[in-house]
FIMI-52294 format. One record per residue (C-alpha): x, y, z. Coordinates in steps of 0.2 Angstrom, whole numbers, padded with zeros to 4 digits, always signed. Layout:
<kolfis>
XYZ;...
</kolfis>
This chain:
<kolfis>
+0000+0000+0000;+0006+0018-0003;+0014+0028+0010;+0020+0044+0015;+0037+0046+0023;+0040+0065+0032;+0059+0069+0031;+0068+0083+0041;+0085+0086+0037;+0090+0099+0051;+0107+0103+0053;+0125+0095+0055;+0139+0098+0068;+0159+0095+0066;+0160+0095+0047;+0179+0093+0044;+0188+0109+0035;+0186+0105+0014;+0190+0124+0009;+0208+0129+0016;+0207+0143+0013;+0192+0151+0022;+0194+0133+0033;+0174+0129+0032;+0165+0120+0020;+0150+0123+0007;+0138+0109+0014;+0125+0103+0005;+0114+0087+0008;+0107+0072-0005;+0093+0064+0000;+0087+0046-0009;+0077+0034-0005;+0076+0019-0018;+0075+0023-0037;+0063+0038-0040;+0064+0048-0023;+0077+0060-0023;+0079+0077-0013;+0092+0091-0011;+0095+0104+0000;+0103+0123-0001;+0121+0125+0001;+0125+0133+0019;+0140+0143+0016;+0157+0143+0024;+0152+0135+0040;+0158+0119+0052;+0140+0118+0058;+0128+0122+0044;+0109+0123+0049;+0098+0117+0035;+0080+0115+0042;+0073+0107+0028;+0057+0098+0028;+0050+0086+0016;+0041+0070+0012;+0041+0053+0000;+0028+0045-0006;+0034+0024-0007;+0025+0007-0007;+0025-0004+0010;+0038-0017+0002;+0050-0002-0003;+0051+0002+0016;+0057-0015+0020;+0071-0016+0009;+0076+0002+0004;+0087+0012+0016;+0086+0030+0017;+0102+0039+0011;+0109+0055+0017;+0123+0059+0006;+0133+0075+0015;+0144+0086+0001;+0154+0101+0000;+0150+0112-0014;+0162+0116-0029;+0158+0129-0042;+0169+0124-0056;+0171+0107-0052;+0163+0091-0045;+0158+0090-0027;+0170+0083-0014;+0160+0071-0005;+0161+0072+0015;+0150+0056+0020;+0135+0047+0020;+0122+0040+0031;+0111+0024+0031;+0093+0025+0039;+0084+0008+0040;+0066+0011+0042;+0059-0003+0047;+0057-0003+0064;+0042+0008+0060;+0032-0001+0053;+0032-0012+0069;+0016-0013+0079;+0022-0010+0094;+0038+0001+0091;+0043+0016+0088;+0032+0029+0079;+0048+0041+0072;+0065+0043+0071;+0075+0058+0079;+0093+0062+0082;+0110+0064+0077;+0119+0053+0066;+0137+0051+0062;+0142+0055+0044;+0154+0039+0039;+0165+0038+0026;+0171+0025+0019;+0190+0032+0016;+0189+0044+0032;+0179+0035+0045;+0168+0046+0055;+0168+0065+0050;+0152+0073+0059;+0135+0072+0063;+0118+0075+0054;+0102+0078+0064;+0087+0068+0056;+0070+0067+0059;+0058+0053+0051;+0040+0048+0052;+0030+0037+0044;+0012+0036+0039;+0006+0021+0030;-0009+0012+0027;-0014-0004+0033;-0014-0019+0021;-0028-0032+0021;-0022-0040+0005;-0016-0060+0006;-0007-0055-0010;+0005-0041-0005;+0022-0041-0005;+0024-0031+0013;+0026-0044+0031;+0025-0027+0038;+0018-0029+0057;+0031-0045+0058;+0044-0043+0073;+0061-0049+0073;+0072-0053+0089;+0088-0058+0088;+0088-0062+0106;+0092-0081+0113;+0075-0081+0124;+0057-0074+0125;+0057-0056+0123;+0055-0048+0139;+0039-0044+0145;+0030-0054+0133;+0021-0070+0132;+0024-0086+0121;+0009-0093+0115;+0015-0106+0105;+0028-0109+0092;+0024-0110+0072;+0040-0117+0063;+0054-0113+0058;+0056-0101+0042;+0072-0099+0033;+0076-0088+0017;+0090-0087+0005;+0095-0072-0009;+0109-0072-0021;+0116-0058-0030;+0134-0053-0039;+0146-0046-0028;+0152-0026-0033;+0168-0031-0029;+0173-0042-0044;+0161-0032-0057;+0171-0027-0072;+0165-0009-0068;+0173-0008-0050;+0192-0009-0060;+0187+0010-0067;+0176+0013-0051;+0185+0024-0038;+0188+0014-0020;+0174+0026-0011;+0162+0023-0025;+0164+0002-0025;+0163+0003-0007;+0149+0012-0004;+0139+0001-0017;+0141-0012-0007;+0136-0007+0006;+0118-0002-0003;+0119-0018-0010;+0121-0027+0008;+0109-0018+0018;+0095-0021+0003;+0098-0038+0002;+0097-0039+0023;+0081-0032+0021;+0074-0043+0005;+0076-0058+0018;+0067-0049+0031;+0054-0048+0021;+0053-0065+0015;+0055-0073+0028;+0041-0063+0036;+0029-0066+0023;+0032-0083+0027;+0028-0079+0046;+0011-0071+0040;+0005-0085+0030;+0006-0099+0045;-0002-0086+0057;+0013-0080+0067;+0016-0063+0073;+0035-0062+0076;+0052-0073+0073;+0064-0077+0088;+0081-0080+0089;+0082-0074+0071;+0100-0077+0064;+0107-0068+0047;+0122-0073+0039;+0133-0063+0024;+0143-0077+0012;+0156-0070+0003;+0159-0079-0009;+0174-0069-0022;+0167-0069-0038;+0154-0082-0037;+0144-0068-0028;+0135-0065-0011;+0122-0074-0001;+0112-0067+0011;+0103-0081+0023;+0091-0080+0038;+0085-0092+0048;+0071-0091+0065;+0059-0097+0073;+0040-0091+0069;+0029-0088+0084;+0015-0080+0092;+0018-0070+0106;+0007-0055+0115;+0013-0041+0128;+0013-0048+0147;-0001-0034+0156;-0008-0037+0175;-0007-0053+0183;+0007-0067+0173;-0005-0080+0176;-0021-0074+0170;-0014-0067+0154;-0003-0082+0151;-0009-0090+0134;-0028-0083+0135;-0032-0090+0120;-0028-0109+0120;-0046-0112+0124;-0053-0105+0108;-0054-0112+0092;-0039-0108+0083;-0031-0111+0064;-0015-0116+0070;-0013-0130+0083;-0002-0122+0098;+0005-0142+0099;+0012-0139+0080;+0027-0131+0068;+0020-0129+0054;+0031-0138+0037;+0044-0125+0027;+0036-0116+0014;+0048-0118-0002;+0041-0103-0012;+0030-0087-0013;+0020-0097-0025;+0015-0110-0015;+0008-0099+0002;-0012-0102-0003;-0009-0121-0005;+0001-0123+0009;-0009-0112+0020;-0024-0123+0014;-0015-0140+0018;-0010-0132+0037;-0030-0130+0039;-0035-0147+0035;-0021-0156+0044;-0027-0146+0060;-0044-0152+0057;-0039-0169+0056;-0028-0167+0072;-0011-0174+0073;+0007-0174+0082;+0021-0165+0083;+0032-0179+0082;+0023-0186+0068;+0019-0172+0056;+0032-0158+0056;+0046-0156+0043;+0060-0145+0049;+0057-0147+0070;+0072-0132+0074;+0071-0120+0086;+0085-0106+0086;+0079-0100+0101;+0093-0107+0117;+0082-0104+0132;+0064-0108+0133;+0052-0108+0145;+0052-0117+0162;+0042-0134+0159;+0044-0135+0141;+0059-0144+0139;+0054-0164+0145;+0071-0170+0140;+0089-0165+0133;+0096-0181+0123;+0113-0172+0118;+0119-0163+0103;+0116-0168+0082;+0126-0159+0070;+0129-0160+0052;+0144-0156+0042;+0146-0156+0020;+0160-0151+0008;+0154-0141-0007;+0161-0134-0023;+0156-0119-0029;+0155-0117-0047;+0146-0104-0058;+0143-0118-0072;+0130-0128-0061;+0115-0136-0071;+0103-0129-0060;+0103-0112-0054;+0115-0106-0041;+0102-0101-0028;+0093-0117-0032;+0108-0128-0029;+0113-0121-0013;+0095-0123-0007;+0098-0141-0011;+0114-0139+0001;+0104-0134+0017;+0089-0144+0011;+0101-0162+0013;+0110-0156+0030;+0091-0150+0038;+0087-0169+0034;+0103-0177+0038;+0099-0167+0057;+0081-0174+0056;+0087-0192+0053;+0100-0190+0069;+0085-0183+0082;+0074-0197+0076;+0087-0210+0080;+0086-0203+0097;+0067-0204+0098;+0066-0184+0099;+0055-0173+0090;+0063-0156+0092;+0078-0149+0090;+0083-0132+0102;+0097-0122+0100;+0100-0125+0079;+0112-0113+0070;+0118-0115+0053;+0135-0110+0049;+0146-0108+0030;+0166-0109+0030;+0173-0101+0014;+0188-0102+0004;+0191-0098-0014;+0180-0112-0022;+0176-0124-0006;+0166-0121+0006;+0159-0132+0022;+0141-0131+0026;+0139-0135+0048;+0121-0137+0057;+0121-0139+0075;+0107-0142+0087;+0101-0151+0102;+0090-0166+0102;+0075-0166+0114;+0060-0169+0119;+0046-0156+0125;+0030-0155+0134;+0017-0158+0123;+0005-0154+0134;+0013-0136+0139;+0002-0126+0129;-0011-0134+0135;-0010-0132+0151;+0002-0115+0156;-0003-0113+0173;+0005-0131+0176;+0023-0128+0179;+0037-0139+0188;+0040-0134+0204;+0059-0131+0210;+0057-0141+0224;+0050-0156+0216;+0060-0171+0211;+0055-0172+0193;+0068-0158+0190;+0079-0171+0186;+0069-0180+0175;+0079-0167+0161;+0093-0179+0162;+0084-0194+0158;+0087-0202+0143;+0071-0205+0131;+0078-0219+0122;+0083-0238+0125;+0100-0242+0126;+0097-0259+0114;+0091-0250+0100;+0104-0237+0098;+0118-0240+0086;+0131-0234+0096;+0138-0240+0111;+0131-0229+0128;+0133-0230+0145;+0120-0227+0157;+0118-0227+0174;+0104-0224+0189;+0097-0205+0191;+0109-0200+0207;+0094-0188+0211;+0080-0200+0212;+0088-0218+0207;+0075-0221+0196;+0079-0213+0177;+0095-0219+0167;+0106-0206+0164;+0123-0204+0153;+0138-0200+0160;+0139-0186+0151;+0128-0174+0141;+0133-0159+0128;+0121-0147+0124;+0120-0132+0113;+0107-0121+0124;+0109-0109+0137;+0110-0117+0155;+0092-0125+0161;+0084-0118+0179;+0075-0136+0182;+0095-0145+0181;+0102-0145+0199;+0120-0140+0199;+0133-0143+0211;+0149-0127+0212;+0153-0115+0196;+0153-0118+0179;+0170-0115+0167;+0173-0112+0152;+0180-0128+0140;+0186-0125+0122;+0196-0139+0111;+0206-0134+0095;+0211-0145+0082;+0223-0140+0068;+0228-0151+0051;+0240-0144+0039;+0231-0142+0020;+0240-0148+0002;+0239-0133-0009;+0225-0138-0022;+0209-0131-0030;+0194-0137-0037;+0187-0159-0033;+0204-0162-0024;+0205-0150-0011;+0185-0152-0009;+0189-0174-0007;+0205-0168+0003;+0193-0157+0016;+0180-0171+0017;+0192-0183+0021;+0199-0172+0034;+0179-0167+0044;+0177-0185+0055;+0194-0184+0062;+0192-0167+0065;+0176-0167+0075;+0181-0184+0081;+0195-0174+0089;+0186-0160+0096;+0174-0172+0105;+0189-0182+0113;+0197-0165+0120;+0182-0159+0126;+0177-0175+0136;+0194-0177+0143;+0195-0156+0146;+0178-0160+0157;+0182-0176+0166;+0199-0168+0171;+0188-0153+0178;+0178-0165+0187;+0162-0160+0177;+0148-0168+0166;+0137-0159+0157;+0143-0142+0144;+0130-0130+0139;+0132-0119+0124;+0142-0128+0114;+0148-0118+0097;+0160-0127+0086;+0167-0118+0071;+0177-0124+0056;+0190-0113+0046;+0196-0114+0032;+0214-0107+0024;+0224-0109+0011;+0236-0121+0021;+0226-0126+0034;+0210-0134+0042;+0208-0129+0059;+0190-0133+0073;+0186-0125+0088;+0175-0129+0101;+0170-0122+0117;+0156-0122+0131;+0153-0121+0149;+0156-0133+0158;+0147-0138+0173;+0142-0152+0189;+0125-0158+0185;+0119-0165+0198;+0109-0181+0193;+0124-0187+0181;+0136-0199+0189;+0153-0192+0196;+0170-0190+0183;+0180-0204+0181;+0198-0202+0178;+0203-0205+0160;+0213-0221+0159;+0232-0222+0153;+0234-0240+0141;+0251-0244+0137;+0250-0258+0127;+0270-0258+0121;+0282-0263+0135;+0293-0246+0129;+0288-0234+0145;+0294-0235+0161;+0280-0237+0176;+0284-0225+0185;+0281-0213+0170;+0264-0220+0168;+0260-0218+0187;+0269-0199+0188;+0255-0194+0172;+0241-0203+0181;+0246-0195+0196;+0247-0177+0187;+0230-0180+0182;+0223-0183+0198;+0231-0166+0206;+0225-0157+0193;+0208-0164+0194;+0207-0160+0214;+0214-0144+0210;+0201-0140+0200;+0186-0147+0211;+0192-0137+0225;+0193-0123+0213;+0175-0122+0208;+0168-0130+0224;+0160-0146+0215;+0160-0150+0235;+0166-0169+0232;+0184-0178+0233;+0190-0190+0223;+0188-0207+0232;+0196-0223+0226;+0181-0226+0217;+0183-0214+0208;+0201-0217+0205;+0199-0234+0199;+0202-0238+0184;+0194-0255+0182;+0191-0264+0166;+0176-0271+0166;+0161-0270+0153;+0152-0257+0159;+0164-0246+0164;+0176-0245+0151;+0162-0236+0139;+0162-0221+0150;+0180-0220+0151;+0191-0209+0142;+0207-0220+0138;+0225-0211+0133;+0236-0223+0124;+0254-0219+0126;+0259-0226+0109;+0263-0213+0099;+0276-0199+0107;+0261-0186+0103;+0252-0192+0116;+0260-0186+0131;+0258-0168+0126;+0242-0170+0124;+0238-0174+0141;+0247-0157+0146;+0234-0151+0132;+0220-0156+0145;+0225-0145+0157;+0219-0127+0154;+0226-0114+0166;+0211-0104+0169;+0209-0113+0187;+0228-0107+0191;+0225-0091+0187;+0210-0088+0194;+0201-0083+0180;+0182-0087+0178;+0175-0087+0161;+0161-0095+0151;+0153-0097+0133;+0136-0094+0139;+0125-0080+0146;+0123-0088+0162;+0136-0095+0175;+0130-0110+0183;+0132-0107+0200;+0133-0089+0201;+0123-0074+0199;+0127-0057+0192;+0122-0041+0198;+0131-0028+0185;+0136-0027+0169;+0152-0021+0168;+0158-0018+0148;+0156-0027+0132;+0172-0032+0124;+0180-0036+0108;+0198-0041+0108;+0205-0046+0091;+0222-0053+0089;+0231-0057+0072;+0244-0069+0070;+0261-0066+0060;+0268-0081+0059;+0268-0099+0047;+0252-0105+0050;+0258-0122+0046;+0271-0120+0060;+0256-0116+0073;+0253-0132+0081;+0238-0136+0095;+0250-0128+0110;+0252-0110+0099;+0232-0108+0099;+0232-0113+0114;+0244-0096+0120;+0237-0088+0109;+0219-0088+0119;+0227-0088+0136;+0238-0072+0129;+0220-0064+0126;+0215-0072+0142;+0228-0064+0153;+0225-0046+0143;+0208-0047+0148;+0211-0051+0166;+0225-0037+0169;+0212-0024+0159;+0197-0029+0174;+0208-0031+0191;+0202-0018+0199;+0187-0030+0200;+0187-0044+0216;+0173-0054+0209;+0170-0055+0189;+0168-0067+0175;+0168-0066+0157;+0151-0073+0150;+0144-0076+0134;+0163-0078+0125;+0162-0081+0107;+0179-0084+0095;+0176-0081+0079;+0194-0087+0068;+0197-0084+0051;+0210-0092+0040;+0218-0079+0027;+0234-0084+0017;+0249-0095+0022;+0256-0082+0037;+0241-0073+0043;+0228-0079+0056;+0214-0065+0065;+0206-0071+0082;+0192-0061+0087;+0184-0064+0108;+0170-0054+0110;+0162-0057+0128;+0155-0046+0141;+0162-0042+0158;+0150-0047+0174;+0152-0043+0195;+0142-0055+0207;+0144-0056+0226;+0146-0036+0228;+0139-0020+0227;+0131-0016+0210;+0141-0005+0200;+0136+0008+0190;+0141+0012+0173;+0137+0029+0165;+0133+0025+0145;+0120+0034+0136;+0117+0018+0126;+0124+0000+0135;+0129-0011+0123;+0129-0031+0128;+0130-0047+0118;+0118-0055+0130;+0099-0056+0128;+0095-0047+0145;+0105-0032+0156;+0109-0039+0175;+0099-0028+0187;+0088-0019+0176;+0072-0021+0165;+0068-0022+0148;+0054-0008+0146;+0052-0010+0126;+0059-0017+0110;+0061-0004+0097;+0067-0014+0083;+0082-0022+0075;+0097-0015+0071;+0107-0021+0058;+0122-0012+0050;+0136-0017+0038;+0148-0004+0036;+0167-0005+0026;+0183+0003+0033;+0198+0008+0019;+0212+0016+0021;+0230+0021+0012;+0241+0025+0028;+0240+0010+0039;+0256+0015+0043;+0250+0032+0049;+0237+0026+0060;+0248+0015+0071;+0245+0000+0060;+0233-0013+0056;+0229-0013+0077;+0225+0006+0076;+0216+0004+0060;+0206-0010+0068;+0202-0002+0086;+0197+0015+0077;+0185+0007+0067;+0178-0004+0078;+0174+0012+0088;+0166+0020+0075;+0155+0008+0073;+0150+0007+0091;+0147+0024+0088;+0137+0022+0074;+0125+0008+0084;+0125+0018+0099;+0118+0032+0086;+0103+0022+0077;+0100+0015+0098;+0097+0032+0103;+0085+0038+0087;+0072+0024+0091;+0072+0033+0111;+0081+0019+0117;+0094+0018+0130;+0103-0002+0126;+0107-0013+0113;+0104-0030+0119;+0110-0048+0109;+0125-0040+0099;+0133-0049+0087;+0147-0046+0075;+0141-0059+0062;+0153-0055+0048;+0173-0047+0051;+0185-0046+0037;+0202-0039+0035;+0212-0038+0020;+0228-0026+0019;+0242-0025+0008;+0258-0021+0017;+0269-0016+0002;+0255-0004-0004;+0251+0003+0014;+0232-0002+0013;+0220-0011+0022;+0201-0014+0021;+0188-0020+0035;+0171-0026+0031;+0160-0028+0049;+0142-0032+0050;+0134-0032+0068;+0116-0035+0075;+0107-0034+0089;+0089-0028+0098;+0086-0009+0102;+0079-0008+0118;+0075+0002+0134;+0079-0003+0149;+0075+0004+0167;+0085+0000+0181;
</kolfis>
């Protein structure tokens, strides 16, 4: 439907000098908004801080507000030749046309350019007024909310959950267009970044008109990722979780789900199947309707059972089986049969099955927690879905007010496995619930969600991570694609091993967030895992791993000094995060029995190797006293303050294939120990919600990047003075979310020809990284919010070139507007 937007270009502050000679500048501004809207204003002369005061309006279609940004072009005007252009600003709009956000934009924006970073502010106003559209035929999902938080908004209710919906849009890359070798650097860069934030919005609108046509209001945990793929092109995909949710008003529950007893369309005990195409929204809307009629269950009828969401609702989770992931080699090639978006649809298609088949072998019939993740280089990349098989209340919707109660003793029945131990084909062992001596248990469980309330846990969590690195042959095309298939099994065969020795040797048994990512460089192949581990406490206590010598060719009193290393190290760390248990001879025993020697973890001393990697299972966070985790919770604390948001990147100069496991290794606890100097003033903190993100560039370079935010517990809250708190988590300790005000979501590129001048590629790095905080903190504030909550740098790249004294940085971050009240 048509609409109008009002536009109020007012007046700028801190231009930079562009006439020397009078030292001011001729400002004018450039207003656009998609193809046919375009506005100019008058030239103020000679001034730093010109006031403009013009007012105007656009008149656009619904669907042009959900993919258009508006642009603000800022320029000093020449007489005899071209304008010298100062900066530019992106407006996304679409947080107005939510229901419940905001009605208009107001505030100052920082002028960014692409060669010069930030240079001044603009003062913007918008408003919109649309109208409503009834038609089942539009192309608008105007109305449909996105969160990008890990949980239920705040302050709302779930009703029930729809589905999952997922979208996917290709388009060339400016980059490598043959126009871009005559295009000047500002110009190419500035086109991308048109080009990225339209496409961002093309899948919102997608995705949400999917959202519409099963009956949903909303899409949690949404997840957006940006392939770049050279010259192949770029693919923009989005996946969520489709729901009904309303705002929480008077009593919880009375207002909790008022409309379960009314006769709905869509089944709250139901995900709806994946809509393939716009085409086929009437025939599947009509096939939903008769399949409700008909009744039917969860388990038997959905298609694709993920939810991104990784906390959920007290009582809706009836069982955690443990994690299913999915991992494929693909080669991109521009000469495919079918069409590229097509083909690559078939990609995710065969690993959303392949996760399917794995929760059904574990008589689930959800999957929680599922991310999708891509790993590209040149022309391979390797496709990763993760997710956590379990089981949930079926009748939770239908009965909300029935809740579990924290004191009960079916807390425990989380743990309990679903499945018989007979039919599974893989060997597992089980023993009694040590809460109730009634359910079978694991002896260990890996999830991919946030911690769970019902699970009773015994000390503090820690963090776990486990790197694995294999050298890469130089080759291209089928044999590098067989060369990296070969190499996955071993990899994540690996990762698993370290990570359940790193937790038996902590004295642990159950990990919660569990992100593993897979990189990809020229001369390498490197995976990295980490979670938080934790004491759960109906899962049976650690055993030691076991030391096998089968050759005659070690001494025994090496074999007992290792053994006896391990034990110190694993009542070291018991004592450490008072797990409040010792090690008894029980639970030093090594026996060889049946039943025991499937939950051992056995270190054979045959190869030299292996000695180091026992060393490798010892991570020094406990000796220096550093607490850290990957998730948004600590299990066994709870935070009062949030102190700073960080984001530490560190980039390696050195042989990559030099680098063995023990080099990461340093390499983390270097960023570690920089973290812990930078917060000492602080007695009691930990480092939540840690995320690496690793990328693989040529044969000598290497970039780390930690993000994480700093939390105190067990003192005094601490107040920080921000106009605009920035977080990665999905909540702010000691305060309140008031109001979401919509999704931010910026992709911005950094050049520059004097890294040199700047203090290097760290000075280029750290400035821009503040300019875009700057620019968040910006959009934050022009929605009348006060926090950005669920941050997320989705996308970092850096490329520089040394000999020519240049460098280039391409960030994309996310994250909910909000407004808190503490």
């Amino acid at each position: 439907m048509p609409g109008k937007i009002k536009i109020g270009i007012l007046k700028a502050r801190n231009l930079p000098i562009m006439d020397r000679s009078s030292e001011s500048s001729d400002a004018f501004v450039e207003v656009r908004f998609g193809n046919d809207n375009y506005y100019k204003t008058p030239v103020y002369k000679k001034s730093l801080d010109p006031e403009w005061n013009s007012r105007f309006f656009f008149e656009v279609e619904e669907d042009e507000i959900q993919e258009e940004p508006l642009q603000i072009r800022v320029l000093d005007h020449d007489t005899y030749s071209s304008h010298d252009a100062i900066g530019k600003v992106y407006i996304d709009l679409k947080p107005l046309l939510n229901p419940n956000g905001p009605t208009a934009l107001n505030g100052f924006f920082p002028i960014f350019d692409t060669l010069h970073g930030i240079r001044g502010d603009i003062k913007v106003q918008a408003r919109l007024e649309i109208l409503s559209d009834c038609n089942e035929y539009r192309k608008s999902s105007s109305g449909v909310q996105f969160f990008t938080s890990s949980r239920i908004p705040e302050g709302y209710v779930l009703q029930n959950f729809c589905g999952f919906v997922e979208e996917m849009v290709l388009n060339d890359d400016p980059e490598y267009q043959w126009i871009d070798k005559i295009r000047a650097p500002r110009a190419s860069n500035e086109a991308r970044q048109k080009l990225f934030t339209k496409l961002s919005g093309e899948v919102q609108r997608r995705i949400g008109l999917k959202v519409l046509d099963i009956e949903a209001n909303c899409v949690l945990g949404y997840q957006q990722y940006f392939d770049l793929e050279g010259e192949f092109g770029i693919v923009v995909r989005g996946i969520g979780t489709a729901a009904n949710i309303i705002r929480q008003t008077g009593n919880i529950k009375s207002q909790l789900f008022p409309e379960i007893s009314k006769h709905s369309k869509i089944s709250p005990n139901r995900l709806t199947k994946k809509i393939s195409s716009e085409s086929d929204l009437n025939h599947q809307n009509l096939i939903n309707k008769q399949e409700n009629q008909n009744g039917y269950s969860i388990s038997e009828k959905m298609e694709y059972p993920f939810l991104t969401l990784q906390q959920y609702p007290s009582g809706f989770i009836k069982s955690v089986c443990g994690i299913v992931c999915s991992r494929s080699v693909k080669l991109l090639n521009s000469n495919n049969e079918f069409d590229d978006l097509e083909s690559r649809d078939k990609w995710w298609i065969e690993i959303r099955n392949e996760i399917r088949s794995h929760m059904k072998s574990l008589d689930c019939h959800v999957v929680l927690g599922y991310t999708e993740t891509k790993s590209i280089c040149e022309d391979v990349c390797v496709l990763s879905a993760t997710g956590t098989a379990a089981l949930f209340n079926e009748a939770f919707f239908a009965n909300p007010l029935k809740r579990i109660d924290e004191n009960s003793s079916e807390k425990c029945s989380i743990c309990h496995v679903p499945y018989d131990e007979t039919e599974l084909p893989f060997p597992v062992a089980l023993s009694k619930c040590a809460v109730c001596g009634q359910g079978q248990v694991p002896d260990v469980i890996f999830t991919s969600i946030q911690p769970l309330p019902e699970i009773e846990t015994i000390g503090r969590g820690s963090l776990i991570k486990a790197i694995v690195s294999r050298p890469r042959k130089k080759s291209s095309g089928e044999i590098s694609a067989k060369m990296i298939s070969d190499y996955m099994p071993f990899m994540e065969y690996e990762l698993h091993r370290q990570l359940l020795g790193k937790l038996k040797i902590k004295g642990m048994n159950m990990l919660y967030g569990l992100k593993v990512q897979i990189s990809i460089g020229e001369n390498l192949l490197m995976g990295i895992a980490e979670a938080t581990a934790c004491f759960a406490a109906p899962l049976p206590k650690p055993i030691l791993p076991k030391i096998i010598n089968d050759k005659m060719n070690r001494e025994f009193k090496e074999i007992e000094s290792l053994k006896k290393l391990l034990i110190d190290e694993m009542q070291r760390n018991i004592d450490f995060y008072g797990l409040d248990f010792k090690l008894s001879s029980s639970t030093i025993e090594q026996t060889d029995s049946e039943n025991d020697s499937k939950a051992l973890l056995k270190i054979e001393l045959d190869d030299y190797r292996e000695k180091e990697n026992i060393y490798q299972l010892m991570d020094s966070a406990a000796k220096k006293n550093i607490l850290a985790c990957s998730t948004e919770y600590m299990p066994g604390i709870e935070f009062n303050s949030n102190l700073q948001m960080f984001t530490s990147i560190y980039r390696c100069e050195a042989k990559l294939v030099q680098m063995n496991i023990k080099k990461f290794n340093e390499i983390f606890d270097y960023i570690l120990e920089g973290l812990n100097y930078k917060f000492r003033k602080y007695k009691n903190y930990v480092l939540a919600n840690l995320s690496t993100d690793t990328s693989l560039f040529d044969d000598d370079h290497a970039m780390i990047i930690l993000t994480g935010s700093c939390l105190t517990y067990g003192e005094s809250n601490i107040d920080i003075k921000n106009n605009v708190e920035i977080t990665n988590l999905s909540y702010v300790p000691n305060a309140r979310i008031e109001r979401y005000l919509g999704l931010v979501n910026l992709f911005l590129i950094r050049e520059s020809t004097q890294i040199k001048e700047n203090g290097g590629l760290s000075g280029f790095m750290h400035c821009f990284i503040t300019e875009v905080l700057a620019l968040v903190r910006a959009h934050v504030l022009s929605l009348d919010g006060n926090a950005l909550v669920s941050f997320k740098m989705t996308e970092c790249v850096l490329l520089d070139n040394p000999h020519r004294n240049q460098g280039q940085c391409l960030i994309n971050v996310t994250g909910d507007a909000v407004r808190i009240v503490k």
